[in-house]
C-alpha positions as CSV (number, residue, x, y, z in Angstrom):
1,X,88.1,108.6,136.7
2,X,84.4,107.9,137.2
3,X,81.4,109.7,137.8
4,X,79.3,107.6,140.8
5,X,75.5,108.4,140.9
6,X,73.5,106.7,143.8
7,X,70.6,108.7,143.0
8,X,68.7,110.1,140.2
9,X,64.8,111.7,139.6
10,X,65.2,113.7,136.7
11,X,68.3,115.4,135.1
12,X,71.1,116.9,136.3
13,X,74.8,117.6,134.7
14,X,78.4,117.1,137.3
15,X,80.6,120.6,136.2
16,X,84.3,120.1,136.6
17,X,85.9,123.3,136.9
18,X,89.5,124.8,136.8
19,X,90.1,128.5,138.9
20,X,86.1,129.2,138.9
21,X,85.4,128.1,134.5
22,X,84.5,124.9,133.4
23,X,86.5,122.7,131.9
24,X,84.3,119.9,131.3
25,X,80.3,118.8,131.8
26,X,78.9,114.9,132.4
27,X,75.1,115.3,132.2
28,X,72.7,112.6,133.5
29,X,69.1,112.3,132.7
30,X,66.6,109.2,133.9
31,X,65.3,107.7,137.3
32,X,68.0,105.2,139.4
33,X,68.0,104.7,143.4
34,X,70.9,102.0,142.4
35,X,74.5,102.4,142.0
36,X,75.2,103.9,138.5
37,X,79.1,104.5,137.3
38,X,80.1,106.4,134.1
39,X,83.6,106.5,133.7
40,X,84.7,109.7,131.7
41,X,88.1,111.2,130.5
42,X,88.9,114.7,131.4
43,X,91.6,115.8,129.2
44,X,91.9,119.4,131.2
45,X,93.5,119.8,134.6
46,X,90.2,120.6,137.1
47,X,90.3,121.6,140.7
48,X,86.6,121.1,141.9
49,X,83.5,119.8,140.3
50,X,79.8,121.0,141.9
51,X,76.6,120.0,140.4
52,X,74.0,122.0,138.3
53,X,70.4,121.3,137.5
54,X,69.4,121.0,134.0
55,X,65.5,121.6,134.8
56,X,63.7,123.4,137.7
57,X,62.0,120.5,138.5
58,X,61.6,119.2,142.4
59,X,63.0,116.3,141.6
60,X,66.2,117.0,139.9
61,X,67.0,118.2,143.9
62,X,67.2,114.3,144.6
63,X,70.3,114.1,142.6
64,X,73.1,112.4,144.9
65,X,76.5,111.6,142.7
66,X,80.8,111.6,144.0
67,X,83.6,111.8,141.9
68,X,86.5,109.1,142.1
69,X,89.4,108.2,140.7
């Protein structure tokens, strides 16, 4: 599995979540307007994954990112 990021101004983290609780946390920090993969191993079963700002800065808002197998 991989996290995609197309867009980052700051930091953010990608929380993957089982029933409502995480399970597991991918955090990004730095500046890209390019294509950026991670690929990452989640050993827990998840159901949905939502993003969360590490900083209340403006730009962490700009954070654009998908999830794919």
């Amino acid at each position: 599995m991989k996290v995609i990021v197309t867009k980052l101004l700051g930091s953010a983290e990608v929380e993957f979540l089982h029933k409502g609780v995480v399970v597991h946390r991918e955090r990004f920090t730095g500046k890209t307007s390019s294509r950026y993969e991670r690929a990452i191993v989640i050993r827990e079963e998840f159901d949905a994954h939502r993003c969360r700002f590490v900083t209340a800065m403006p730009a962490d808002r700009a954070f654009q990112y998908e999830v794919a197998p």
